[in-house]
C-alpha positions in Angstrom: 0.0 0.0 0.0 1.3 3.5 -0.9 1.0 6.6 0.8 -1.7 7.9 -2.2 -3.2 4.6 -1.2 -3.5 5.9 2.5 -4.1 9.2 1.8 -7.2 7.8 -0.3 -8.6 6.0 2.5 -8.2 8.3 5.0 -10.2 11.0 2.5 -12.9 8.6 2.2 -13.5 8.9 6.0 -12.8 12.2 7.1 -16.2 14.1 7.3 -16.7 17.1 5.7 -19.4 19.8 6.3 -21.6 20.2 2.7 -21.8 23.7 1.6 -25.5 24.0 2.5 -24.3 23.3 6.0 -22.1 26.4 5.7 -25.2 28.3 4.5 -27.2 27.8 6.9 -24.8 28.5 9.9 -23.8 31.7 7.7 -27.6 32.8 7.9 -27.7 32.1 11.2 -25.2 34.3 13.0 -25.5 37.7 13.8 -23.8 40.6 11.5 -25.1 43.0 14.3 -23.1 45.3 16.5 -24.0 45.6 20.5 -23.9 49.0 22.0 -23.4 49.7 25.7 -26.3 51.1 27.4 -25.2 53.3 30.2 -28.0 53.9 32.9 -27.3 57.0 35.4 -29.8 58.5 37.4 -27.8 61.7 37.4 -28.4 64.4 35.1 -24.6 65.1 34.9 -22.0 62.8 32.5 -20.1 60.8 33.9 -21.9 60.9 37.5 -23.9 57.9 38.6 -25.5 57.1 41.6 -26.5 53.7 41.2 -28.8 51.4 42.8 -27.7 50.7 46.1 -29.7 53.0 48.5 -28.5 53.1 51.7 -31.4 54.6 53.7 -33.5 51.6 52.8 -30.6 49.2 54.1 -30.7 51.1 57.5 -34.7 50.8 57.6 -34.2 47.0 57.1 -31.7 46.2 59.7 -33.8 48.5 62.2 -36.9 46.4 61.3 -34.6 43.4 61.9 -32.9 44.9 65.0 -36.7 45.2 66.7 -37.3 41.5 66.1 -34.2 40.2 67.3 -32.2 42.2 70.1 -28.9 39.9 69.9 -28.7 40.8 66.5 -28.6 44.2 67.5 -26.2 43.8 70.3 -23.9 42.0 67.8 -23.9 44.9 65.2 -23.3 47.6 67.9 -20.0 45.5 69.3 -18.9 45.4 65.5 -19.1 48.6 65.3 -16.8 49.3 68.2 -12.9 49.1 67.0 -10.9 46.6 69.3 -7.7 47.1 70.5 -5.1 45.8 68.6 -3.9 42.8 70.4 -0.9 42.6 72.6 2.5 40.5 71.6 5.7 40.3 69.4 7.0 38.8 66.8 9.5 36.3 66.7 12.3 35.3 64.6 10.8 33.6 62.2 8.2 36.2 61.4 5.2 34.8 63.6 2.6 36.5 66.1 3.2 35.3 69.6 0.5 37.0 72.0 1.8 37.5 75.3 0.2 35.2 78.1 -2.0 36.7 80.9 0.3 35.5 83.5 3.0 37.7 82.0 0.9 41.1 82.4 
């Protein structure tokens, strides 16, 4: 067998998409160009507020905060900034709190 031999049978069974195949997925796709739609609610360019509106949030963890109290409690000690706690590093680079016994 010679490699036009091979090349024959390997032709006979390698598929092949049929022009009207081609046609059809031609038709098919889109020759149409997408254009951003840019929605502000400000009447200046460039300026947008958005649709997060923080007064509602509030009203909603309120209505929240009257139903369940720990919750509240919670959010309030969140709120509050902890002291940074007490230690040193060591050699190798890691965070070693001192004990209570120490203070």
């Amino acid at each position: 067998m010679t490699e036009d031999d091979k090349n024959i049978i390997t032709e006979l069974y390698t598929k092949k998409t049929s022009p009207k195949t081609i046609q059809i997925q031609d038709s098919k796709t889109s020759r149409s160009k997408a254009d951003w739609l840019w929605i502000s609610t400000s009447d200046e360019d460039g300026e947008g507020k958005g649709t997060y509106d923080v007064g509602r949030r509030e009203m909603k963890r309120e209505r929240l905060h009257e139903m369940k109290p720990k919750l509240k409690v919670r959010y309030e000690k969140s709120l509050i900034a902890s002291a940074p706690p007490k230690g040193k590093f060591n050699a190798r680079g890691v965070f070693r709190p001192v004990s209570k016994k120490a203070q």
